[in-house]
C-alpha positions in Angstrom: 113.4 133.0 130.0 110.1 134.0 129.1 110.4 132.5 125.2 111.7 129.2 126.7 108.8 128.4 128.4 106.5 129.7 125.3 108.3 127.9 123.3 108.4 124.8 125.2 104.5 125.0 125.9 103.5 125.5 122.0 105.1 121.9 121.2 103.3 119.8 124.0 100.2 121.5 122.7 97.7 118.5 121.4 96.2 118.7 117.9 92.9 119.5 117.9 91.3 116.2 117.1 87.8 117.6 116.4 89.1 119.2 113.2 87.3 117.7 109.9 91.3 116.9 108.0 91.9 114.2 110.8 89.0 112.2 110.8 89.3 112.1 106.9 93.1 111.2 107.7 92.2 108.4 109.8 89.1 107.0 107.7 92.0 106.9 104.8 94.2 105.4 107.2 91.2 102.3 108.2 90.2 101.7 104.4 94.1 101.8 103.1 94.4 99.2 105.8 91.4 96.8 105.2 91.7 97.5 101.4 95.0 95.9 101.2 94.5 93.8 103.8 91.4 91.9 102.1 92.2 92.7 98.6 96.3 91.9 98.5 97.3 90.0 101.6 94.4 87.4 101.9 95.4 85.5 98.6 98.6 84.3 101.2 96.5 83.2 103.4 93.4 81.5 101.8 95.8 80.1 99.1 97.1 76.8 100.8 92.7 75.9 102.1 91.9 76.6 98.3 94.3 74.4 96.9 93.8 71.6 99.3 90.1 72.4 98.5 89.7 72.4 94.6 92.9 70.3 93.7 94.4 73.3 91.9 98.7 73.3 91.7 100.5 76.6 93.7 101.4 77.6 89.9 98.3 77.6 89.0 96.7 79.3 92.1 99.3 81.9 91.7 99.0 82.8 88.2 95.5 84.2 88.9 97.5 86.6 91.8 99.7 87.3 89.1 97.3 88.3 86.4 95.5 90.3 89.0 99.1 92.4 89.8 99.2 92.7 85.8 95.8 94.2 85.8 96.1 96.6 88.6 99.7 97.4 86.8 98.2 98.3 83.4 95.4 100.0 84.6 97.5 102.0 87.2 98.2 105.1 84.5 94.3 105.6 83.3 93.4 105.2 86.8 96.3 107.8 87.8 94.8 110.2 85.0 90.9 109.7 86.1 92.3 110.8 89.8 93.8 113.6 88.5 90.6 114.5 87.0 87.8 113.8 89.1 89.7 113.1 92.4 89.6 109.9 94.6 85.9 109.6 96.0 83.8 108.5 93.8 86.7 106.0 92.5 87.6 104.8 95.9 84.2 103.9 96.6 83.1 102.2 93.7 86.6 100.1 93.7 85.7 99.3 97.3 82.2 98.1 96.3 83.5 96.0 93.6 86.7 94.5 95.4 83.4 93.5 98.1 81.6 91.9 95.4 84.9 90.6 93.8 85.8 88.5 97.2 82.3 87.2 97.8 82.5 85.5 94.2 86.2 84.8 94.8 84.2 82.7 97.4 82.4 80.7 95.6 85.0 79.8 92.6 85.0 76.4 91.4 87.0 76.3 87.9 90.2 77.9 87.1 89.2 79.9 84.9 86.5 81.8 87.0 89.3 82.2 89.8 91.4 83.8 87.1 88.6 85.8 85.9 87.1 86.9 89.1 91.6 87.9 90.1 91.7 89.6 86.7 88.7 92.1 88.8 90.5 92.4 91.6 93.2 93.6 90.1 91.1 96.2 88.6 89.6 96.8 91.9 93.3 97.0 93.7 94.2 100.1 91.0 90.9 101.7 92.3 91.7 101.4 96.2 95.5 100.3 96.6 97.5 103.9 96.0 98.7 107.0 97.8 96.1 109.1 98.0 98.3 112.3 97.7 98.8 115.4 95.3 101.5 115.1 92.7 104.8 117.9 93.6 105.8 119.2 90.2 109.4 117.4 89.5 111.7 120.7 90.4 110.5 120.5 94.2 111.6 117.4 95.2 113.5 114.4 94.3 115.2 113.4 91.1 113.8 116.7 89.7 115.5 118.8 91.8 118.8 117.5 91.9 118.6 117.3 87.9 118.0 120.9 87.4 120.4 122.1 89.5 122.6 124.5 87.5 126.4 122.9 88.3 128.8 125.0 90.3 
């Protein structure tokens, strides 16, 4: 009877909150949220004020979004290989900086092809900030990986 109530009282325990791995969980959780939040979502929202603004078509307004997923698409892999390498810090917060700087001009575009220019950097600033901060599992641990390298019975 004596393990029950051990056992019982161990998983209504509370994490300890003051320990240094959650408030770097949460700060990743804030900036994950505000980066995609500013950087990815706010084109759907400021896109209908911008065209009624500058006269520009939807296709044309959203072929600058588009050329800014192509961006952060091709420069996903060297991006991938630099976090590897040097980790996410110092990446993270100079993406940051620049998709800040990046918006802020976004802000004052008046030709098309300075809104596609100044998307073409924010999609180079989305591959900086937008991705699962995580370490890679080596393929036989999980997934695909494991199922493929199972010997058959």
């Amino acid at each position: 009877m004596g393990e029950v109530q051990a056992s019982s009282k161990k998983a209504s325990a509370r994490p300890d909150w003051s320990y240094y791995g959650w408030r770097i969980v949460a700060a990743l959780a804030v900036t994950q949220t505000l980066g995609y939040g500013v950087l990815y979502y706010a084109f759907g929202v400021l896109v209908k004020p911008m065209e009624a603004e500058l006269g520009w078509t939807r296709a044309q307004t959203s072929g600058a979004f588009s050329l800014g997923l192509l961006m952060a698409g091709l420069a996903a892999v060297p991006v991938g290989r630099l976090v590897d390498r040097r980790g996410a810090r110092l990446l993270m917060t100079l993406g940051s900086l620049a998709g800040v700087l990046l918006m802020l001009a976004w802000s004052r575009v008046a030709t098309l092809p300075a809104l596609y220019l100044v998307w073409a950097g924010i999609g180079l600033a989305m591959s900086a900030v937008l991705y699962e901060a995580r370490r890679p599992l080596p393929s036989w641990r999980c997934g695909f990986g494991a199922i493929a390298r199972t010997p058959p019975s």
